[in-house]
N, C-alpha and C positions, 0 to 999 in steps of 0.2 A: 685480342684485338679484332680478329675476323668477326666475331658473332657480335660483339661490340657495336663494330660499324654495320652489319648487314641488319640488327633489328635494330639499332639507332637512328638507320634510315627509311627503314620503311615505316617506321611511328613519326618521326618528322614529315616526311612525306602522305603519308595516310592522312594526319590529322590535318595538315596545312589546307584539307579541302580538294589537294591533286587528285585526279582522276586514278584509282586501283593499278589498272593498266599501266599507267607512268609512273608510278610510285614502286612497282615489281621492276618494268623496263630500268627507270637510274638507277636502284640499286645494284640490278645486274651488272650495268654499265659501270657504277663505281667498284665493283668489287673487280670486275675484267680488268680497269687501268690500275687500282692500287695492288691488288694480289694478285695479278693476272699478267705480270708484267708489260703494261700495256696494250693488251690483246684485246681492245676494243670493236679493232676491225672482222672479228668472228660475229660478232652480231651481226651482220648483215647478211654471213651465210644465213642464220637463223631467221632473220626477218623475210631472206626469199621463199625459203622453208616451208615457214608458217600461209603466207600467200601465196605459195605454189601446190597447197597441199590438197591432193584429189581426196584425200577422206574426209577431210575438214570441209569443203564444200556441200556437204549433205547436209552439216548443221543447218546452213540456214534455208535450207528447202523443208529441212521437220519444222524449223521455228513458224516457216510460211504454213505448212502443213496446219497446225495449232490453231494459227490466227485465223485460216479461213474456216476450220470449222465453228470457231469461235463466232465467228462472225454469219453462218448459215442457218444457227434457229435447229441445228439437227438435234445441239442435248435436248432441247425440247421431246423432237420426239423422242427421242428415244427416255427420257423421265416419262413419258404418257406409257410407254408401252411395258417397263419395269412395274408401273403402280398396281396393277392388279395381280402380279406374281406374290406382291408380299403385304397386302392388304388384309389380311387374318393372321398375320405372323403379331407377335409383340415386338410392337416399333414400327410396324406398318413401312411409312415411307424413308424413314432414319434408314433402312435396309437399302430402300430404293437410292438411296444417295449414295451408298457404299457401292451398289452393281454398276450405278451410272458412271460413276468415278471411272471404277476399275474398266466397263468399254472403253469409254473416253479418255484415259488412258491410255489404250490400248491403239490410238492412230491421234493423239494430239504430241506425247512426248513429254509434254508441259507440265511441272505441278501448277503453275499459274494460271495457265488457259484450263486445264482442268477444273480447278475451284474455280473460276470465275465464269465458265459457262456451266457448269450445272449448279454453281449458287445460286446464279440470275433466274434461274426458271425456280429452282427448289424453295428457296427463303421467301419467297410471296406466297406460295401457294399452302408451303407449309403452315405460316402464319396464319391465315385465311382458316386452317384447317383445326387450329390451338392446339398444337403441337408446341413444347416447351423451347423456347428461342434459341438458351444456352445450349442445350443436345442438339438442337437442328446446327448452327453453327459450328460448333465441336466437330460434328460427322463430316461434313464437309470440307472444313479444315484439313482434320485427319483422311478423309478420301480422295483429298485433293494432291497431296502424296503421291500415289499411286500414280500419275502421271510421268514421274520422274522413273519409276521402278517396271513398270509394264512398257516390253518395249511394243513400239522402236521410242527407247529412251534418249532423250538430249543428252542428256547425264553418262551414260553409257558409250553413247556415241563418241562424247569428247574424251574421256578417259581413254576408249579405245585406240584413239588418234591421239593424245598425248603419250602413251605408253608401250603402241606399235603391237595391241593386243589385239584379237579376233575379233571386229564388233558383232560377224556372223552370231559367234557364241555366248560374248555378252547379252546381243538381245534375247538369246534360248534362254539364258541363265536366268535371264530376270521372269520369267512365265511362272513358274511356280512358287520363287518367293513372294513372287507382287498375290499372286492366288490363295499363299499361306498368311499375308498381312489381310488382305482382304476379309476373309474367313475369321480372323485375331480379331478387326475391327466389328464384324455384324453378333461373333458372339458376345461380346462386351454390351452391344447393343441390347439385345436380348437379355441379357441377367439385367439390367439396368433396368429395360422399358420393366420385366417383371418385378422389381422390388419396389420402383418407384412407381405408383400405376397415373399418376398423373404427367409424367412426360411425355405420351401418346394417348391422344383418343382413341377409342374403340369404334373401327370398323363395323357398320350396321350395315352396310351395302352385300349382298348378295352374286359373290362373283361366280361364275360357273367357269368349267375347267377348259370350252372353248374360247372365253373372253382371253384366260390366261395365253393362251394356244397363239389366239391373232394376236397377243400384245406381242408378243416372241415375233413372229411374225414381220412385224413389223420393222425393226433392226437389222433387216438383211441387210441395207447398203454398207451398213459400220461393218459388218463382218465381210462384206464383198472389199472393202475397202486393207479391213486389216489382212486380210488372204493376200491380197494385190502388193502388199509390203512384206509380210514375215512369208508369203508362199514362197516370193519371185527370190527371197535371201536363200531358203533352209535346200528347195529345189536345182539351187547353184546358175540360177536364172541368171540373177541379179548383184551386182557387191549390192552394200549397203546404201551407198552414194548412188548408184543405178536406181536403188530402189527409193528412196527420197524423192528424185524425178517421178517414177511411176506414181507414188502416193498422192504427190500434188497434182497430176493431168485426174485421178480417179477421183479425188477431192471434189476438183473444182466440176469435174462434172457432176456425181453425186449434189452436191451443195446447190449447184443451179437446177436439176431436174428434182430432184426430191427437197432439197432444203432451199430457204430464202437467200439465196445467194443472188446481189446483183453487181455490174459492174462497178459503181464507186463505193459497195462493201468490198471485194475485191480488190479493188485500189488502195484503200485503207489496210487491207491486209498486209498488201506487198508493202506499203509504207511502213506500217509498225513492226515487219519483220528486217526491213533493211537497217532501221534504227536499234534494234534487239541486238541483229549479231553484230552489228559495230561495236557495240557494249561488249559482249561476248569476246571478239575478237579481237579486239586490244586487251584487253585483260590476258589473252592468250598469246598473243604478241611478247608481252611484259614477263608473262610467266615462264615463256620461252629462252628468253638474254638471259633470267635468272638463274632456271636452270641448267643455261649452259655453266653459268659461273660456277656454279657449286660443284657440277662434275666434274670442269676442268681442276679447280682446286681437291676434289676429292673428300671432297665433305660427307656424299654419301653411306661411301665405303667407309669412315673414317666412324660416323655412327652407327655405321652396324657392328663395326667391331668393336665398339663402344656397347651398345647394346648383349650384344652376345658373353661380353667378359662379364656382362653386368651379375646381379644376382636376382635380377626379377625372373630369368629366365623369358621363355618364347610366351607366351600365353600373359605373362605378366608385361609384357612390353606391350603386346594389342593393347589390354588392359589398358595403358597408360594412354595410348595413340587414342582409343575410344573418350578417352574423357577431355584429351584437346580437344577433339572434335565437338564436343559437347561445347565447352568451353566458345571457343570457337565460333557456335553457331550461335550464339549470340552477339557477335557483332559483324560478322562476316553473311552476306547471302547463299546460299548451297552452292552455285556455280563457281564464285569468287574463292572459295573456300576451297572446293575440290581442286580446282587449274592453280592454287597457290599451293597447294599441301603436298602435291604427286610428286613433284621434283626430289622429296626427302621420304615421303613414307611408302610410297612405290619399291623400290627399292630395297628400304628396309625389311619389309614384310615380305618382299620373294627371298631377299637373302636367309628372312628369318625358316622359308619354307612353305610360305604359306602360295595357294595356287593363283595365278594372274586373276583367272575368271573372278574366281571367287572374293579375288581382295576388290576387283570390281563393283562386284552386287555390295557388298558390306560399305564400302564408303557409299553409295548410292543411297545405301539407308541412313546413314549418318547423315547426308546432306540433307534429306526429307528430313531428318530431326530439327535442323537448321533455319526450314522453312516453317517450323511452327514453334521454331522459341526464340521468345520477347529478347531485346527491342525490333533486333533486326526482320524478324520472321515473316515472309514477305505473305504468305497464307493469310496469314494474321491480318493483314492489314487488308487484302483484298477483299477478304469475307466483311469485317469490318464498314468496307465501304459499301460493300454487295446490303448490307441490314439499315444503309443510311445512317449510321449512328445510333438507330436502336438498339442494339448490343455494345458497347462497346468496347474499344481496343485489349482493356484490362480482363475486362468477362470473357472476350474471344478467347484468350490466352489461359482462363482456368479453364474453360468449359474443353479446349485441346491437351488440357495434360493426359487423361488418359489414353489417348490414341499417342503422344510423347512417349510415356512407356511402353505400349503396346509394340512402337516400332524399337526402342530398344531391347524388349523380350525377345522379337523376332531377329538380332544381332546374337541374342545368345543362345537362340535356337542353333541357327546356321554355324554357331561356332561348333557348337555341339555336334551339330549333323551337317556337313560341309556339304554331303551330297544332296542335299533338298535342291541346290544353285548350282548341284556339276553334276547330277544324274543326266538334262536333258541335252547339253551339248557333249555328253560322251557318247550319248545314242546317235544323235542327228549330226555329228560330225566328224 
C-alpha cells in the first residue's frame, strides 16, 4: 500500500505538469498524514530547515558565480590562450575544448554554464576552421560535464548539504576524477582524430614554444580565482559558503578589469541566478518533507535490510542503483535526480559500506550522464542551440554517446580503485 501510494503519487503529480518540487513536497505530505499518523506538522521543522540552512546559501552564490563568468567574455580568453598548446596535436582544438571545459569548471560549478560559454566561442570558430560539426559538438557536450565534477561543484555542494557530509572534501575528491575523465575524453579524441583523418584539419601554422608560454600566461585570473575558492577551503580559511562569497567579490572584479563585464550583464547574472536556485530550491524544499517521510516510516533501513538479505550481494546492488540512474537520466535532469534519489540510496550504500566521499563523486558522474542522455539531457539541448540548429538535437545526442560511456568507464574505474576520489581528502584533511 505504502509504495503504492508514494510512486502513484508522484506519476500523478509529475505528469499533471505540477512543478518537481511540489509533486516530492505532496507526496511527502500525503504519506506524513496517511502513514505518519497525521504528522504533517514536522514539515514545517523541515521547511525552516531547509531556509535556515548556512551551507545551502553558498548554492546560489556558485550558481551567481557561473552566470557572471558566463556572462564576462573570459572562456574566450581563456579558448585563445589553450589554442596554441595543442595545435600540432591530432585534434588540434577538440583538445582545447576538453582543457577549456575542465578550467571553466573549475570556478563555474555549472555543467550548463560550462557548455554554454565555451560552446559559444568554440562552435563558430571551429566551424570557420572545417573542423567536423558532429566531434566538435560531442566534445563540448561531453566537456561540458566537467563543470558538475571539478570543483567547487553545485553537484557536490548540494549532496554535501543534503547528507551533512564534508563539502571541504567533496570538492578535493572531485580534483582527480574530473583530471582522470578529462584525460578519458582528449584520449578518445586522439585515437579518433587519428583513424578518421578528416575530422580535424592539419595545423600549418608555425607555433614556437614561447607563443605556447604567453598563451599559459594568460589564464592567470582563472587560476587566481580558483586559489581564492579551493585555497581559502583546503587552508581552513574559509567553510565552503565563506568561500562562495569570496569567489563572487574575485569574479566580479576579475570579470570587470580583465573580462567584459558590465553593470546590466551583471544584473542579468544576478537575475538568472535568483531564478535558477528558486528552481533548485523548491525541488529541495519538496525533497526535504519527502525524506522526512520515508525516515520517519523507516523505509530506508527497511531496504537495506532488504538489500543485504538479498543475493545480488554489495557490488550487485551498486550494479543495480547505476542502471536507475541510467534509466533515470532520461527523464529526470542531474540535479532533480540526485536531490530526489539521496533520501533512499544515500543510505543504502553507507549501510551497504561504501565511503560518504566517494558515494559523492560516483553519483556526481551519474548525474553528468543525465545531462547528456536524450530526451531530457539538458547538454544536449544547449549545445544544440549553441549550432543554431545546424546539428541537430538527434546528431547532438549520437555524436555524445562516446563521451556517455567514457563517463561510465570512469564509474568502474573508481569502483575498481576507490582511492583515485579518497587519496586527496585523506592527505588534505
Amino acid at each position: 500500500m505504502f509504495w503504492t501510494t508514494l510512486i502513484g503519487i508522484l506519476v500523478v503529480t509529475a505528469s499533471s505538469g505540477v512543478a518537481l518540487g511540489a509533486a516530492l513536497g505532496l507526496t511527502g505530505l500525503v504519506i506524513l498524514e496517511f502513514f505518519g499518523n497525521g504528522s504533517t506538522y514536522l514539515a514545517l521543522d523541515v521547511i525552516w530547515g531547509v531556509f535556515n540552512s548556512f551551507t545551502l546559501s553558498a548554492v546560489p552564490m556558485f550558481i551567481l558565480l557561473g552566470e557572471i563568468l558566463l556572462r564576462s567574455g573570459i572562456s574566450e580568453r581563456a579558448y585563445t590562450a589553450f589554442t596554441p598548446v595543442f595545435a600540432k596535436v591530432p585534434g588540434g582544438l577538440l583538445h582545447s575544448n576538453i582543457a577549456v571545459c575542465t578550467l571553466f569548471g573549475a570556478v563555474s560549478g555549472s555543467s550548463l554554464s560550462t557548455a554554454a560559454a565555451v560552446g559559444s566561442v568554440a562552435y563558430p570558430e571551429m566551424s570557420k576552421r572545417g573542423y567536423n560539426k558532429e566531434a566538435v559538438v560531442g566534445s563540448l557536450v561531453g566537456g561540458g560535464t566537467l563543470g558538475l565534477l571539478i570543483p567547487p561543484s553545485l553537484s557536490l555542494l548540494i549532496f554535501g548539504a543534503l547528507t551533512e557530509t564534508s563539502i571541504g572534501q567533496l570538492f578535493v575528491a572531485g580534483v582527480v576524477p574530473g583530471i582522470m575523465v578529462s584525460a578519458l575524453f582528449m584520449i578518445y579524441i586522439l585515437f579518433l582524430c587519428l583513424r578518421q583523418q578528416g575530422i580535424s584539419p592539419r595545423s600549418t601554422e608555425s607555433i614556437s614554444f614561447w607563443e605556447v608560454v604567453r598563451g599559459m600566461l594568460q589564464i592567470w585570473p582563472i587560476l587566481l580565482l580558483i586559489f581564492a575558492i579551493m585555497g581559502s577551503i583546503m587552508f581552513g580559511l574559509a567553510t565552503p559558503t565563506e568561500a562562495a562569497g569570496v569567489g563572487v567579490v574575485v569574479a566580479i572584479i576579475i570579470s570587470f578589469v580583465w573580462g567584459q563585464l558590465t553593470l546590466a550583464r551583471l544584473a542579468a547574472a544576478v537575475q538568472r541566478s535568483i531564478l535558477l536556485f528558486a528552481s533548485i530550491g523548491f525541488i529541495v524544499l519538496g525533497t526535504s518533507i519527502l525524506s522526512l517521510s520515508v525516515s520517519i516510516l523507516g523505509v530506508p533501513q527497511a531496504i537495506l535490510e532488504l538489500a543485504i538479505n538479498s543475493d545480488l550481494g554489495k557490488y550487485g546492488i551498486f550494479a543495480l542503483i547505476i542502471l536507475i540512474y541510467v534509466l533515470f537520466g532520461c527523464i529526470f535532469d542531474g540535479l532533480s535526480l540526485m536531490i530526489m534519489t539521496l533520501p533512499i540510496v544515500f543510505p543504502l550504500l553507507v549501510g551497504l559500506g561504501f565511503d560518504p566521499i566517494w558515494i559523492g563523486v560516483i553519483i556526481t558522474v551519474m548525474i553528468e550522464i543525465g545531462q547528456v542522455t536524450p530526451p531530457v539531457g539538458l547538454n544536449l539541448t544547449v549545445l544544440a542551440g549553441v549550432t543554431n540548429n545546424e546539428v541537430p538535437l538527434g546528431r547532438v545526442a549520437v555524436a555524445t554517446i562516446p563521451y556517455w560511456m567514457l563517463l561510465l568507464l570512469s564509474v568502474a574505474i573508481m569502483t575498481l580503485f576507490p582511492q583515485i576520489a579518497l587519496f586527496l581528502p585523506s592527505v588534505a584533511f
